[in-house]
C-alpha positions, -999 to 999 in steps of 0.1 A, spaced: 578 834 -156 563 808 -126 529 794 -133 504 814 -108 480 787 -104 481 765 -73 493 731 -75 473 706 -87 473 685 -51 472 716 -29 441 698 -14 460 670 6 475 686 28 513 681 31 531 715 25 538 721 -13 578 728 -14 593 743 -47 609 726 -72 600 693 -93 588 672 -63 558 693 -47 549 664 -18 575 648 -11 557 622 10 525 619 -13 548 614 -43 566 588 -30 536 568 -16 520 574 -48 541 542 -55 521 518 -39 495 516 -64 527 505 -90 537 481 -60 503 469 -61 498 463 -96 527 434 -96 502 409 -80 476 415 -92 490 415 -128 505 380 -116 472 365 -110 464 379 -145 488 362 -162 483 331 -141 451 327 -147 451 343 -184 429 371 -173 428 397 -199 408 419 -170 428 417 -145 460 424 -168 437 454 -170 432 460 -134 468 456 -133 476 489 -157 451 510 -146 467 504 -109 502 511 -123 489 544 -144 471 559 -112 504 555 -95 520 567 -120 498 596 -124 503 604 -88 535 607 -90 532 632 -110 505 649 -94 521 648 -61 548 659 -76 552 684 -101 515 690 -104 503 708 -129 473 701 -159 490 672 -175 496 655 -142 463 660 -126 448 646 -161 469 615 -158 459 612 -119 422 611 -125 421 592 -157 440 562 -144 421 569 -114 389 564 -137 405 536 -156 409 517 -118 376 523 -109 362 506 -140 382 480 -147 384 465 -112 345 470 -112 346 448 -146 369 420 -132 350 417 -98 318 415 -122 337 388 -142 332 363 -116 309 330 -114 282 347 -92 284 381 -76 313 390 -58 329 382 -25 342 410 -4 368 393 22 367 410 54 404 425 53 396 442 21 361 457 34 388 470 64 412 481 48 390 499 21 368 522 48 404 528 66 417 546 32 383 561 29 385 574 61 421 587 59 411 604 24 382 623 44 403 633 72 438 641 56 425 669 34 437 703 39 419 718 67 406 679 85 415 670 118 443 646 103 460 677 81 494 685 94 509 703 66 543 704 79 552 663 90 570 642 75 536 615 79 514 627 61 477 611 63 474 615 27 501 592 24 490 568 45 456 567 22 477 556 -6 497 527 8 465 515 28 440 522 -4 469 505 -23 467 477 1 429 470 -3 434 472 -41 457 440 -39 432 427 -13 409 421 -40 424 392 -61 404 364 -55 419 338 -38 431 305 -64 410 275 -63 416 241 -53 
């Protein structure tokens, strides 16, 4: 017997489809955040950054967890999305708080962080950005851009 329940992302618009991959465009963007996570677990190693290296996992677990959100949904998944989601949030807060004084926001990140903000608000289900049926889907386009600013925030090396 099919779970009744809705999918777990049935908020973000694109068209669920049956079978294991729900949102097929979601799901596959999802993997931006694992993209990101290779430099900015290079600068951890490079510059022996046990937060970072943290920064780093949390970035690949979100993605991951998307993936399977997107994807098959489901409880499991949707835990995985929002506690890598939470682990990003804080450890990022903690490395940009690591710094010799208080952090510097470069302009490209403050851009390209209110664009994914922006394509968050307006992708959802039901916002002027939701067109359930495309193969572009705005929610998409939030991860590879919110992905983007994540890597945006290494600091640049010294010297």
């Amino acid at each position: 017997m099919r779970d009744a329940r809705p999918h777990a992302a049935a908020g973000d618009c694109e068209r669920i489809r049956p079978g294991l991959i729900g949102q097929p465009a979601n799901t596959v963007s999802s993997l931006a955040f694992v993209a990101a996570a290779v430099p900015i677990a290079r600068h951890g190693r490079r510059t022996a950054s046990r937060t970072w290296l943290a920064v780093a996992a949390a970035a690949a677990l979100e993605g991951l967890g998307s993936v399977g959100y997107h994807g098959p949904g489901g409880r499991v998944a949707k835990a995985v999305h929002d506690g890598g989601l939470v682990a990003l949030a804080v450890t990022l807060a903690a490395a940009l708080a690591s710094g010799d004084g208080p952090p510097t926001v470069r302009p490209r990140t403050a851009v390209l962080s209110v664009a994914a903000l922006a394509l968050h608000s307006l992708s959802r289900t039901g916002g002027p950005l939701c067109s359930c049926n495309s193969r572009l889907q705005g929610h998409a386009v939030f991860h590879v851009v919110a992905a983007a600013a994540l890597a945006s925030t290494i600091p640049a090396p010294l010297g």
